[in-house]
N, C-alpha and C positions, 0 to 999 in steps of 0.2 A: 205241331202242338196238340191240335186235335185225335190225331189219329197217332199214333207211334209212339211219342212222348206219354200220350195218356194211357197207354199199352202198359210202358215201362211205369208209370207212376202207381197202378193198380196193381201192378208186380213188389213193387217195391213196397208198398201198403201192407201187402198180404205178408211177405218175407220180416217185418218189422211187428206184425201184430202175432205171428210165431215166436217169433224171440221173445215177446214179453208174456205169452201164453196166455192173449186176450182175441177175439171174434174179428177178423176183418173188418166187419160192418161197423165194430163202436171204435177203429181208430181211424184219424184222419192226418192228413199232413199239412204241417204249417209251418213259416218261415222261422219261426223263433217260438219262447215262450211270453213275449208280449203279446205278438199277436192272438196266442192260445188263451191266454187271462184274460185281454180284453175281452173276446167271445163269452168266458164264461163269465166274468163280471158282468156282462150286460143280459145273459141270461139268468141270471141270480135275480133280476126286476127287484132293487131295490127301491124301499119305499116308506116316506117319513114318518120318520121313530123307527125305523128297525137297526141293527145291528150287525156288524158283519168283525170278524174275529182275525188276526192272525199273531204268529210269533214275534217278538221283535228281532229274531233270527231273520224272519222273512226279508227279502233281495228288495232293492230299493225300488224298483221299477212297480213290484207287486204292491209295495205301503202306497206310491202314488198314482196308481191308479184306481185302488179302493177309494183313497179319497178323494180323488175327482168324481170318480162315479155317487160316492154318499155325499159330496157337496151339492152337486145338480138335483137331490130332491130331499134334503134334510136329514140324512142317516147317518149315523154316526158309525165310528173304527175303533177299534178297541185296540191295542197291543196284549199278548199276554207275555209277560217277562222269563225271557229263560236265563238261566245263572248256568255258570259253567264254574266249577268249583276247583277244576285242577286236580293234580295227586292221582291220574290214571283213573276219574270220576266220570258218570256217567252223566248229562246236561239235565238236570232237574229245575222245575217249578220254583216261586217265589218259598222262602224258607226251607229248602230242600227236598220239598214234597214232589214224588213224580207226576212230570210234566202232563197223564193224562187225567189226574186227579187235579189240577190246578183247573186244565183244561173244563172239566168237566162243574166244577166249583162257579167258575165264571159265567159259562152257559145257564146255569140254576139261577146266579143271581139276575142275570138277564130277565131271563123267562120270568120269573117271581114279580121284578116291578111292570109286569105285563106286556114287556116290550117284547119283539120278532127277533130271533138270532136267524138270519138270512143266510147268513154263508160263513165259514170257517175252510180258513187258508194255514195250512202248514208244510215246512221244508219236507221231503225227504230228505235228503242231504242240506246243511247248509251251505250257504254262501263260506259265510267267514264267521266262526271257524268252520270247517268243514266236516261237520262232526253228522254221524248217523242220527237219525229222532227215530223215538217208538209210532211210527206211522199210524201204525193197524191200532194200536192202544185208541190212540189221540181220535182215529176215524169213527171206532166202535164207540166213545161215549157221545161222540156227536151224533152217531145216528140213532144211539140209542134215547136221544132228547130231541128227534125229528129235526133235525139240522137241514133243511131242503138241499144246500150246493154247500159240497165236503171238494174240497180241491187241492189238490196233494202236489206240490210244486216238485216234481221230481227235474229240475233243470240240471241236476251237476247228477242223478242218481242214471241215465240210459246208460249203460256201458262199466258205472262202476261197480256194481251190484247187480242180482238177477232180480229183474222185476215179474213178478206174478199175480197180474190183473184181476186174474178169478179170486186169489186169494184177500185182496185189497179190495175188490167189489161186495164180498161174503164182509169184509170187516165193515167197512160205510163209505167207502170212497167213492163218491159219483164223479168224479173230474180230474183227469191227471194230465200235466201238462210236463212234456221231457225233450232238451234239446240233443240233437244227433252230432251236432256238431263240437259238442265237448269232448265227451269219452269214449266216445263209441267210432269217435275217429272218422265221419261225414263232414262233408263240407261246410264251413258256414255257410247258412243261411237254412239250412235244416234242421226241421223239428216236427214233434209229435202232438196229436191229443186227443186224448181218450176220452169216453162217454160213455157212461153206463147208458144202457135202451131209453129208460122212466125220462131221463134226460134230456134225451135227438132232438125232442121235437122243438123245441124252446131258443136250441142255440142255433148262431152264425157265424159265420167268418167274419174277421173286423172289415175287413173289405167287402162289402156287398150289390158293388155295382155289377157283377157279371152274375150274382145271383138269382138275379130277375128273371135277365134274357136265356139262362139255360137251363132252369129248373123245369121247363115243360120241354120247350122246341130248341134244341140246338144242331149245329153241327159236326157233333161229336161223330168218330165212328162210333157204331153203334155196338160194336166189341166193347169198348174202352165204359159203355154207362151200361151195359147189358147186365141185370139184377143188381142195381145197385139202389141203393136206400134213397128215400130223400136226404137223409145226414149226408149220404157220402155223395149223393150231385155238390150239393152245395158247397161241399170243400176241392171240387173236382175241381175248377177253375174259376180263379179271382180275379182275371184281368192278366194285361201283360207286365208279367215277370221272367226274371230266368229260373224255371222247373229244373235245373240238373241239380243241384246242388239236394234237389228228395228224390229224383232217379237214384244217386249216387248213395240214398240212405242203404239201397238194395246191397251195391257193389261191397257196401262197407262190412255189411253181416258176412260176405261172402269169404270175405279177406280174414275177417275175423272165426268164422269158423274151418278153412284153410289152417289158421294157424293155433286154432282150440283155444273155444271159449274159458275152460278152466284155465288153461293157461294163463293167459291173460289177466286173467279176474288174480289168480294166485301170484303170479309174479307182482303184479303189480301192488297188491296189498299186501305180500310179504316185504316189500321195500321200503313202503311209508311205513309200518310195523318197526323195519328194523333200522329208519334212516331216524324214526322220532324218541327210539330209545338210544340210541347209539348215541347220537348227539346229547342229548337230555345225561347222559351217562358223563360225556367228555365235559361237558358246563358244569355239573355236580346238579343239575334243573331238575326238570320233573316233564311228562308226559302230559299234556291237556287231559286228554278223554283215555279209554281204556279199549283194545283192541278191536272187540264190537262193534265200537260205535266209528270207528277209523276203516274208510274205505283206500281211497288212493294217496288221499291230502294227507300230511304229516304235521301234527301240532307238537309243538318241542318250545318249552320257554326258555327264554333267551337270557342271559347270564348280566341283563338292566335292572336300575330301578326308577329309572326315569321315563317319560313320554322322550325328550329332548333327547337320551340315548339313545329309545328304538329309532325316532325318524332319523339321526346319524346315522346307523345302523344301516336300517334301510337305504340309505342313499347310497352310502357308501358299497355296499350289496349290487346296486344296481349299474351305477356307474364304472365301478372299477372291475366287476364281475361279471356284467349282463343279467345279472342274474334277478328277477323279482319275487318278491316273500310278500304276503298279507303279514302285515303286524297289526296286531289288535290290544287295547288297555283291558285287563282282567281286575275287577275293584277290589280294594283291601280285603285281606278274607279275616276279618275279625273274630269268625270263632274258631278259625286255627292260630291265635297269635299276634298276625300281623297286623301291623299298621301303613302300611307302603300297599300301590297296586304293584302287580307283575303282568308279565307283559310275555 
């Protein structure tokens, strides 16, 4: 673990911060993107009366840990509302306004009644639906309102899109946290997390008992910590785990550039492209989002008008098919007409 494994882990660090076209020194490896959020949620040093921001797109895990963390010293969570509109539409802000002008509206009224906007969390990719956000838009007005910790939940985006850190850094993103074991076809229990420089010094790993005893004197070989930062000691070893599963992040690039990254990336979004019109085409439906914003995931509404449909639906999908679908309620869209939600 010391010596060999920490060999391969520093290899595999460096081959992972190539593919995203970011610094060795500001990427570290972590089990998942909980543990990447915690870190940076608890570097964000919330504090009473300040404010911290996300989508309600954002992943469940990420809503409750904001709010554990702004419960233990009086801060408060904001949601900002994203609308998905349908009709091969792109996910805009409350009233159809885009998402980094909504974004940017709320930060203002923050700041005005004098209070700290501490941190702003947004998807790259969502969860559900799985739709693309304007990243860089959403990052640039945050840092252009001195937003301290910008943190870009790229958890479903390693693998299905090209990620480009320098580009995302230039926009305002200080903190990006991305699992390997989604798309990019690593094993679970791998994951990434970036740190802009201004950053390092602040954060930790959520596990910090092995941080202590190795950040001076350990018994690393001394290849495995040779010019390494203090950021990257302290994510070097957290205790006993099983490390292959971020060895394996290496093997995974390798496999995937063996079989060309374009590849990959084009086949793959050429099928959600053509599996969410195709069907949308046979139902007489409509397409969620519009090609752009659709990476791997395929949103197609489903030929319901009920909740009690889709969850049939769904079961039936799962049971008699193997097969599992996210279904999600889209609310009545009253100023195209309707009065019914779809689904």
């Amino acid at each position: 673990m010391l010596g060999v494994a920490a060999m391969k882990l520093r290899a595999a660090r460096g081959d992972l911060a190539k593919y995203v076209e970011a610094e060795t020194q500001d990427v570290a490896l972590v089990e998942n993107c909980t543990a990447a959020a915690t870190a940076v949620i608890r570097s964000a040093e919330l504090r009473a009366g300040d404010v911290a921001i996300h989508l309600s797109t954002a992943y469940g895990m990420v809503k409750n840990a904001l709010a554990h963390a702004a419960d233990q010293v009086g801060a408060d969570v904001i949601s900002l509302p994203v609308e998905f509109r349908g009709r091969g539409t792109a996910p805009v802000g409350a009233g159809g306004a885009p998402l980094d002008e909504t974004l940017a509206e709320m930060i203002d009224s923050v700041l005005v009644s004098g209070r700290r906007v501490a941190m702003v969390t947004f998807d790259y990719i969502a969860s559900c639906p799985g739709a693309i956000m304007p990243v860089a838009r959403m990052a640039k007005v945050s840092k252009q309102r001195g937003v301290p910790t910008v943190l870009a939940d790229a958890a479903h985006a390693l693998g299905q899109v090209r990620l480009d850190m320098k580009f995302l850094e230039q926009s305002g993103v200080t903190h990006l946290m991305a699992d390997a074991h989604k798309w990019l076809y690593s094993p679970k229990g791998s994951a990434m997390l970036w740190v802009t420089r201004d950053c390092q010094t602040s954060i930790h790993p959520s596990v910090v008992g092995a941080v202590c005893s190795n950040s001076k004197t350990t018994n690393f070989d001394p290849n495995a910590l040779a010019g390494l930062s203090e950021f990257e000691r302290r994510f070097q070893y957290t205790g006993t785990r099983d490390y292959t599963p971020l060895v394996a992040v290496g093997d995974a690039l390798r496999w995937r550039s063996e079989v060309g990254e374009s590849t990959i990336l084009g086949y793959n979004h050429g099928l959600a492209v053509w599996a969410q019109e195709y069907l949308s085409h046979q139902w007489g439906t409509e397409v969620l989002v519009p090609a752009e914003c659709t990476a791997f995931m395929a949103h197609a509404r489903v030929p319901v008008r009920s909740s009690l449909a889709a969850a049939l639906l769904n079961r039936r999908l799962r049971e008699e098919h193997a097969t599992h679908v996210m279904a999600f309620e889209l609310p009545a869209r009253k100023y195209l007409g309707e009065t019914q939600p779809t689904h």
